[in-house]
C-alpha positions in Angstrom: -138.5 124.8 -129.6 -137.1 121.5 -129.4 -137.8 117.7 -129.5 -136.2 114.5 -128.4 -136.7 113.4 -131.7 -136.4 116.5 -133.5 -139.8 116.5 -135.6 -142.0 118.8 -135.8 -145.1 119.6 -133.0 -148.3 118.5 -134.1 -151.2 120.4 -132.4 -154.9 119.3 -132.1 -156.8 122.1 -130.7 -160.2 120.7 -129.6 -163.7 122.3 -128.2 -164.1 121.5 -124.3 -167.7 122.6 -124.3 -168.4 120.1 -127.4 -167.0 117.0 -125.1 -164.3 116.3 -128.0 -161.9 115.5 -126.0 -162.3 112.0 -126.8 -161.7 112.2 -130.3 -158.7 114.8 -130.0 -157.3 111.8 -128.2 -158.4 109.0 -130.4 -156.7 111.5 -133.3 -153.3 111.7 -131.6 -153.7 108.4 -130.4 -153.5 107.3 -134.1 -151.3 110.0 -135.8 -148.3 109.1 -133.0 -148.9 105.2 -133.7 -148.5 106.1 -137.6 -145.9 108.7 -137.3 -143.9 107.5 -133.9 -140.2 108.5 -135.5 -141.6 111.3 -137.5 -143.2 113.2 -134.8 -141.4 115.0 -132.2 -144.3 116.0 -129.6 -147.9 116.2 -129.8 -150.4 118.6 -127.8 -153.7 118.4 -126.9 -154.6 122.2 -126.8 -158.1 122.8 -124.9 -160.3 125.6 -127.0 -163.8 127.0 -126.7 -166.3 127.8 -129.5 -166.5 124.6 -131.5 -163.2 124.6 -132.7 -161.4 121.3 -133.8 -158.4 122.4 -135.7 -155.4 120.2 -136.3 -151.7 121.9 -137.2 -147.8 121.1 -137.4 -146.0 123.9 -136.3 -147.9 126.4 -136.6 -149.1 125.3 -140.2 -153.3 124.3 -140.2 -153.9 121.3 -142.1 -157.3 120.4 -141.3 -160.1 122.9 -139.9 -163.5 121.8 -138.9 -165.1 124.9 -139.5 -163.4 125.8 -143.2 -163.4 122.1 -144.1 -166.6 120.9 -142.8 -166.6 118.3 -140.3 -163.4 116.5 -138.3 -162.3 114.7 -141.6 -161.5 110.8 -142.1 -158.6 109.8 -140.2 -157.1 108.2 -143.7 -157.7 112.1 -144.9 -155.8 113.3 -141.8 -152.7 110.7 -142.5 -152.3 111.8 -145.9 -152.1 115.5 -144.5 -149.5 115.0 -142.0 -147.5 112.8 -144.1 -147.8 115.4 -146.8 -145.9 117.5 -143.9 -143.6 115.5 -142.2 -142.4 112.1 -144.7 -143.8 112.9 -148.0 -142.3 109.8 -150.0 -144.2 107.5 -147.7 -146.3 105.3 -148.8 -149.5 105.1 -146.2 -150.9 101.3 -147.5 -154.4 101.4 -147.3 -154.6 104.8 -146.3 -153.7 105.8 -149.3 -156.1 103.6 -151.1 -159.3 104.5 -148.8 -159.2 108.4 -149.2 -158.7 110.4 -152.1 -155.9 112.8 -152.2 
């Protein structure tokens, strides 16, 4: 698979019946603005079942149903920069969540 910019696809897999599409897009909305030159695509992926499972090719990183809830978004930025620019420093990101 490739990328214009060459990173890596994040996926957020969201539940259709639940209504969260919202939120999968306020997610991607928010990990694209943090991660615009890290990123190479992300994809909305419509699911059933109450799933809201977030991924970067191929590897989960966050799990609604193993980890209990969507997560904070600060929580979710640390994840994907863990993955795709881990010397970067997240300002208050960082500081709000605990790693």
């Amino acid at each position: 698979m490739t990328h214009d910019l060459g990173g890596p696809r994040l996926e957020i897999k969201y539940c259709t019946q639940c209504r969260w599409l919202l939120r999968a897009t306020w997610v991607a909305q928010e990990l694209l603005t943090t991660f615009q030159a890290e990123l190479g695509e992300v994809a909305l992926v419509p699911a059933t079942g109450g799933v809201f499972r977030v991924s970067i090719d191929g590897d989960q990183i966050w799990d609604r149903a193993e980890q209990g809830g969507f997560g904070e978004l600060s929580r979710l930025k640390q994840l994907v920069r863990d993955k795709v620019a881990p010397d970067r420093d997240l300002g208050h990101s960082d500081r709000k969540g605990a790693r």
